[in-house]
N, C-alpha and C positions, 0 to 999 in steps of 0.2 A: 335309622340313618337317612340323611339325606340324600336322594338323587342326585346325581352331577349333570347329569341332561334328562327330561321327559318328553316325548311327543305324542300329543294327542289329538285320536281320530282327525290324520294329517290326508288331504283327498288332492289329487291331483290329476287331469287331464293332458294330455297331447291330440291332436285331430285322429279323431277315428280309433283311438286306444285309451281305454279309464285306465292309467297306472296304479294308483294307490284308491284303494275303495274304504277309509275311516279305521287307517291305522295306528295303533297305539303301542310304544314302545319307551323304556326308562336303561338307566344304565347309572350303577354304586361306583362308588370309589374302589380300587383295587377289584375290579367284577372283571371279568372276560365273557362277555354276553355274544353267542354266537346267533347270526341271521343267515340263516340259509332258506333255499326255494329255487326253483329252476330259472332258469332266461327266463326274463319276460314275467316274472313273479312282481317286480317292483322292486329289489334290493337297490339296485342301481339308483333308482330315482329319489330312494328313500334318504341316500346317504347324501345323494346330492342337496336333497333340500337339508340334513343338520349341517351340510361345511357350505352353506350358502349359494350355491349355484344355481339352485331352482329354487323357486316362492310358490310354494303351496295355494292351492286354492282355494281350502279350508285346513282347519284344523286351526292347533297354537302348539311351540315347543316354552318349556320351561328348561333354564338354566341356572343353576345355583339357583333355583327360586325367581328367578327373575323371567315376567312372561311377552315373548313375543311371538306376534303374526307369521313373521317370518324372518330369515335370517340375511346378511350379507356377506360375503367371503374374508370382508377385513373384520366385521363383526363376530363373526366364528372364532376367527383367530384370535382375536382380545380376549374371546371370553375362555380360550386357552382349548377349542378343538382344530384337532391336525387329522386331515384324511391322507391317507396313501392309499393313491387309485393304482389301479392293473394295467391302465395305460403310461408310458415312459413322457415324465413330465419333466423330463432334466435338460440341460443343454450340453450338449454333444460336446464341443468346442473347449469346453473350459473344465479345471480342474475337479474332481471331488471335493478339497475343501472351497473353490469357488460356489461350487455349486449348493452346496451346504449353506452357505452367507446369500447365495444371491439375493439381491434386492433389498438388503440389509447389510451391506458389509461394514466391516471393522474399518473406522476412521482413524487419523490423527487429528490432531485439534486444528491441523488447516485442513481438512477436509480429504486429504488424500489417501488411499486404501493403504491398508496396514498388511500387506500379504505375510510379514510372517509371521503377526499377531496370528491371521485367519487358519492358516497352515497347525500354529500350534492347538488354537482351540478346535479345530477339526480334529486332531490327533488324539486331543483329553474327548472326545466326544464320543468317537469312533472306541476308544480303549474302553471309556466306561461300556461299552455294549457288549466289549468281548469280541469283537470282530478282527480281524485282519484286511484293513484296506489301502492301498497308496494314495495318502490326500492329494499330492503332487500331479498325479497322474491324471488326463484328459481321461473324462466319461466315455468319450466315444471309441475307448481302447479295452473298456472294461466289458466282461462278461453279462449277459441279464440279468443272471444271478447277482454278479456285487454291482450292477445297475441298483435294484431293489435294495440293496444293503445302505446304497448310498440315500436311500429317499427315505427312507427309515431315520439314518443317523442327520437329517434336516429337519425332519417333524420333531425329533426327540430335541433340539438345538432351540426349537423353540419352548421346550419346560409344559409340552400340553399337559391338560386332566383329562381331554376324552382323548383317544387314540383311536382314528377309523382304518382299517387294515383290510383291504379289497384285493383277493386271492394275493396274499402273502408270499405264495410259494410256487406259484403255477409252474415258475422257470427252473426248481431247484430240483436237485438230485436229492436220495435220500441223506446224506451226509447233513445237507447247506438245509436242506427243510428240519429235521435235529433241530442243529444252530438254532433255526428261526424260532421256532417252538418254545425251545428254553429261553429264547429273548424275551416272546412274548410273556412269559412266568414272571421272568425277574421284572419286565416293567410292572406289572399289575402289584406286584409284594412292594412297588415302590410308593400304589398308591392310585396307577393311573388308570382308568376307567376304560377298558379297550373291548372296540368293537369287531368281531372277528368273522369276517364273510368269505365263506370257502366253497367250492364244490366235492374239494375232498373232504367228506363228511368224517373219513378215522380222524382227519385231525379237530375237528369242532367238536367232538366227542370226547376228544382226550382233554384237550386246554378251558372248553365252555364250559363254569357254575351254571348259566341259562343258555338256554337254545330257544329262540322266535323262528318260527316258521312261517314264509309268506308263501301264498299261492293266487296268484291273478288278480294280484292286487289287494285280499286281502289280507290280514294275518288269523290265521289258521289256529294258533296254540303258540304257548310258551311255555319249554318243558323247565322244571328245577333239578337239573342233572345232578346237584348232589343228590336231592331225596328221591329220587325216580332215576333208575338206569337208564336210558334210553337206548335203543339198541339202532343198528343202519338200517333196520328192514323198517323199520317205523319211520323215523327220517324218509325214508326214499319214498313212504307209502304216503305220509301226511303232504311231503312237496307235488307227486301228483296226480294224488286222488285216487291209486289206485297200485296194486303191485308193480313192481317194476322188474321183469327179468333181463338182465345182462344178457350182452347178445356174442353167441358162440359160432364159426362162422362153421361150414360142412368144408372141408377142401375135399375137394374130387378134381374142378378143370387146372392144369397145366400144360402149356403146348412145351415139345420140345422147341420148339424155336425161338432162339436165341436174337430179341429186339435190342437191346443194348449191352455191349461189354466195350468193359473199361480197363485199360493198359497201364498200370505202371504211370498214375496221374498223379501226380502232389501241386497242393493246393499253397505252397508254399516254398521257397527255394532248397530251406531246411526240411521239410515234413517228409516222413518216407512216403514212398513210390504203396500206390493202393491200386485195388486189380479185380473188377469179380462182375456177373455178368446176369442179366436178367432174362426170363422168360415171358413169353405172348401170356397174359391170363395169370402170372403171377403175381403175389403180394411178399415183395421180399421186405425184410424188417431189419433195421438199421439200431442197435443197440449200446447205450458208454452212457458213461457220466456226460452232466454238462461241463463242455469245457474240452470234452476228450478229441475233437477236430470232427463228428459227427458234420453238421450243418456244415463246415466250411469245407469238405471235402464235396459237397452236392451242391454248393453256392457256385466252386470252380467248375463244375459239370456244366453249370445251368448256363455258365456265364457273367455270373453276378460281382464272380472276384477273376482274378485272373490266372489260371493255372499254370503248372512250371515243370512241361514236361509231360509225355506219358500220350496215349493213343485213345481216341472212343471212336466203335463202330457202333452203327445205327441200321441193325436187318443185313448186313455185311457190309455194309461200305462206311471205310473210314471215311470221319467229318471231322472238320475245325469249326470249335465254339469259344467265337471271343466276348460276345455279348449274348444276353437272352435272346435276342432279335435273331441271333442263329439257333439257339433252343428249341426254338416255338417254331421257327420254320421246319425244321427236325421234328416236330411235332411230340416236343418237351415240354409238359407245363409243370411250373412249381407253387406250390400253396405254402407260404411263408411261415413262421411259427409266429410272426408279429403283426397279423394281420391288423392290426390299427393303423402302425405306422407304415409298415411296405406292401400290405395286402390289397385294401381299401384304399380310396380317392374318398373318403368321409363325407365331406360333404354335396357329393353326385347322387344319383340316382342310382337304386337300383337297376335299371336299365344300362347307366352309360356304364357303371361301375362291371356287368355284365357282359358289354360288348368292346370293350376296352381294343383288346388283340385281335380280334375279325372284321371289324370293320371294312378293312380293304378287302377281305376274302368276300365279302356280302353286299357290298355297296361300292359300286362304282362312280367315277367322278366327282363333281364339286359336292353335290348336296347328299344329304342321307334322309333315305326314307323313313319319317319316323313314323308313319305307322309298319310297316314291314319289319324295322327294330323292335320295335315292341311288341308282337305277332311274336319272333323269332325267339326271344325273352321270357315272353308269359308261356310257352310249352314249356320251359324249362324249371322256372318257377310252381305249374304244377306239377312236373314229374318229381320236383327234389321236394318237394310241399314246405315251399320259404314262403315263412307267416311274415304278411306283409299289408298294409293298409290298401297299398298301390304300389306300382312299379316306378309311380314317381317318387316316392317317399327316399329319402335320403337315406343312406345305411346306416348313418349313424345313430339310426334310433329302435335299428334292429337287434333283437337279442346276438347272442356270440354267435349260437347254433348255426342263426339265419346268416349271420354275416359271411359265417363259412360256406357255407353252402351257395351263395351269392358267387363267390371265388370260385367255389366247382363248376356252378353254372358257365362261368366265363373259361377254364380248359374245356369244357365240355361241345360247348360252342366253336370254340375253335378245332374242335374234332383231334385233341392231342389222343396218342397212342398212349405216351408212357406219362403218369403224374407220380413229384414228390409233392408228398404229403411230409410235412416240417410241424410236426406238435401236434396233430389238428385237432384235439380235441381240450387243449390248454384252455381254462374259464370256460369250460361246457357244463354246464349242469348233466345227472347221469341220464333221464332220457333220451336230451339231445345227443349226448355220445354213443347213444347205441344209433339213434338214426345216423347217423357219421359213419357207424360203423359197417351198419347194412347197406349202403350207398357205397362205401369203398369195395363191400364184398361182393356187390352189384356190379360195381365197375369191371371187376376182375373176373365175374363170371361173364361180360360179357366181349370178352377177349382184351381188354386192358394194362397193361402193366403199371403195377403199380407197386413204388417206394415207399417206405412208411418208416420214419423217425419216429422215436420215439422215449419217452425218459417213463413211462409207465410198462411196465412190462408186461402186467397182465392183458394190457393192449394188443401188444406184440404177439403173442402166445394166443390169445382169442383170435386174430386175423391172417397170420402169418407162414407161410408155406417154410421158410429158411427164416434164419435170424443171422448175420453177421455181426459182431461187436466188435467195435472203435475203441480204441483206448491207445492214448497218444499219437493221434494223428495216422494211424493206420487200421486195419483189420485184424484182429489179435487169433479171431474166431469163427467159424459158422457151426448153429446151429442146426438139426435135421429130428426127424422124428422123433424121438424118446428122448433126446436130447436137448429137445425144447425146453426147460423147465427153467424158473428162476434162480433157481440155488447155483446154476451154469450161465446163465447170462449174469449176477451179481459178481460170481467168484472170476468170471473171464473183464469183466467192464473193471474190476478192482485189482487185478494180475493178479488172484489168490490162485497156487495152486491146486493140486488134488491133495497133497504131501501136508500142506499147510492148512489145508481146512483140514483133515484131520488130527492135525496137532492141536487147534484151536477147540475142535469137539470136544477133545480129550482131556 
């Protein structure tokens, strides 16, 4: 059988970093060829150069037999490959099925847009996937979840053979990841040749015929998951270089003192009234489906949205938070779950991207000291060990890990008491996630209060002193010792009761 795409021995440089060191990789018709490797392996750069966005420095890609140096983004697309990247490449403003046509919409023969032409063929588009989504309905109102649903059902509009699928699911609950999975099946029985890059490695294991593993650029092995099982401790050993133990945290410090409680706050006119309170040196964990009002109850906290109702003290004394700019004077910082697009300034430095909110706290008057900024930066940079060329290098060309850690660096700097943490280890590779993980439990041993969202559980339950669970816009639940466990945060985030999962056992 013919290849649908081949890349061979593809090399590529950025200043001060070899990406890709003479990588070779091919993909069949109806194949789900999984690539995985940590941050900073090359995956990223890799996919970037088959959907054209980067030009290799060596190597050649072969296409249906046809061979090029390198590719072009409208060249890619004729030749019928579609990437879905992890970052949100939609427009806010405009419909689902707009968004789906953009830049190709449905005419009439004078030229003018055919909206309920687009609306219908968004509809047959959306239906043949299986999904459930409102084409009518602006992006900007949609969940991340049927964010991602929607970029899906726009690559598929265009009839690709390769399909690049860059963390598919980072956003989804277990339910919408399901979905995603059996999507992925029925595209490939269609024919289409899909490329599937995750860090959650059960899912590349369940869906991948082949698995390529990159490591520092180069590729490592490509396993044949039908004739070889491949199991996650091999995966995790081949990605880097060596065992990998998951990191369990000790809880011992807790202060009784009570840094934040929350009154009777809803984050919306309708949402009910939410109420519960943190401790000095705690890691209280935040658990629900996506969707369940999780984030938007800690956005109205933070300031982000605007809350409707209800008290927060801070160390005793009641405060008013109507922007972040009262947060952070509170000495609230929040680490976003979307760090691309509200995390990061992408194209700054690691430095300014660091000192964003202290600025005035550190530097007085017109000018800033930039050697004293960059003094104040590079401690922090070594204490969080953010792998970096320079502090001038732009973030956008740091792995996730670092980017995150970039973001801690900056509440850090600003000397915040209490941090939410919102996803933070969404698109981590799994060593980066344990360093994430020992940094949070670092923070908290050393008198920190810290929030922790989260849609993975066993996150929660590794870090986590309490667990409360969200489900419709309120607290359904807390968690405590013995009661920590996932079969209680699943059956609490889903209103199953005790009555009903036994009925269900039975």
């Amino acid at each position: 059988m013919q290849a649908l795409i081949e890349a061979r021995h593809i090399v590529k440089s950025f200043p001060g970093v070899q990406a890709l060191k003479g990588v070779s990789f091919d993909l069949y018709p109806g194949e789900i060829h999984g690539l995985v490797g940590e941050n900073g392996a090359g995956k990223s750069t890799f996919i970037k150069i088959l959907s054209g966005f980067l030009r290799p420095d060596g190597g050649e890609i072969l296409v249906h037999d046809q061979k090029f140096h390198y590719l072009t983004p409208h060249l890619a697309q004729s030749l019928g490959i579609q990437t879905i990247y992890q970052e949100n490449i939609l427009v806010p403003q405009i419909s689902v099925a707009e968004n789906i046509f953009v830049g190709r919409e449905i005419t009439s023969s004078f030229g003018i847009v055919n909206h309920r032409e687009m609306l219908s063929r968004a509809r047959q588009i959306i239906e043949s996937l299986g999904v459930n989504l409102p084409v009518g309905e602006r992006v900007e109102n949609l969940s991340v979840a049927e964010q991602q649903l929607v970029k899906i059902a726009r690559a598929i509009a265009f009839e690709p053979k390769v399909l690049i699928l860059d963390e598919p699911t980072a956003m989804f609950n277990v339910n919408e990841t399901r979905m995603v999975l059996d999507l992925v099946k029925n595209l490939a029985q269609r024919g289409i040749g899909i490329i599937y890059i995750s860090h959650r490695l059960e899912e590349v294991l369940e869906v991948a015929s082949r698995i390529t593993v990159l490591r520092d650029g180069y590729r490592v092995t490509c396993h044949n998951h039908k004739e070889e099982k491949v199991d996650l401790a091999a995966l995790t050993r081949e990605m880097a270089g060596r065992s990998v133990n998951l990191f369990q945290r000790e809880r011992g410090f807790s202060s009784k003192e009570v840094v934040l409680e929350v009154k009777n706050l809803r984050y919306s006119p309708s949402s009910p009234p939410v109420s519960f309170m943190l401790r000095r040196g705690e890691i209280l964990g935040i658990a629900g489906l996506v969707g369940s009002g999780r984030t938007e109850i800690f956005k109205a906290l933070f300031g982000f949205t605007r809350s409707h109702g209800g008290e927060i003290w801070i160390r005793g004394q009641k405060v008013v938070i109507h922007s972040p700019q009262d947060a952070i004077r509170y000495g609230i910082g929040y680490i976003t779950e979307d760090r691309q697009r509200t995390g990061l300034a992408l194209g700054l430095s690691v430095t300014k991207n660091a000192t964003i909110p202290s600025l005035d706290d550190h530097f007085r008057g017109l000018l800033i000291p930039l050697r004293d900024e960059r003094k104040r930066v590079e401690e922090y940079v070594k204490n969080l060990d953010i792998k970096t060329p320079s502090l001038e290098q732009e973030v956008r060309f740091l792995s996730g890990g670092n980017q995150q850690k970039v973001i801690l660096a900056r509440w850090l700097l600003k000397n915040a008491e209490i941090i939410v943490f919102d996803e933070p280890t969404i698109g981590i590779d799994v060593n980066a996630k344990s360093e994430i993980h020992r940094l949070i439990a670092d923070l908290a041993q050393r008198g920190k209060s810290i929030i922790l969202i989260s849609s993975e559980n066993p996150e929660l339950l590794a870090l986590c002193d309490r667990i409360l669970v969200v489900r419709h816009g309120t607290i359904v639940r807390e968690l405590t010792g013995e009661a920590m466990n996932e079969e209680n945060i699943i059956s609490s985030a889903f209103g199953v009761t005790a009555g009903e999962r036994v009925r269900q056992s039975s």
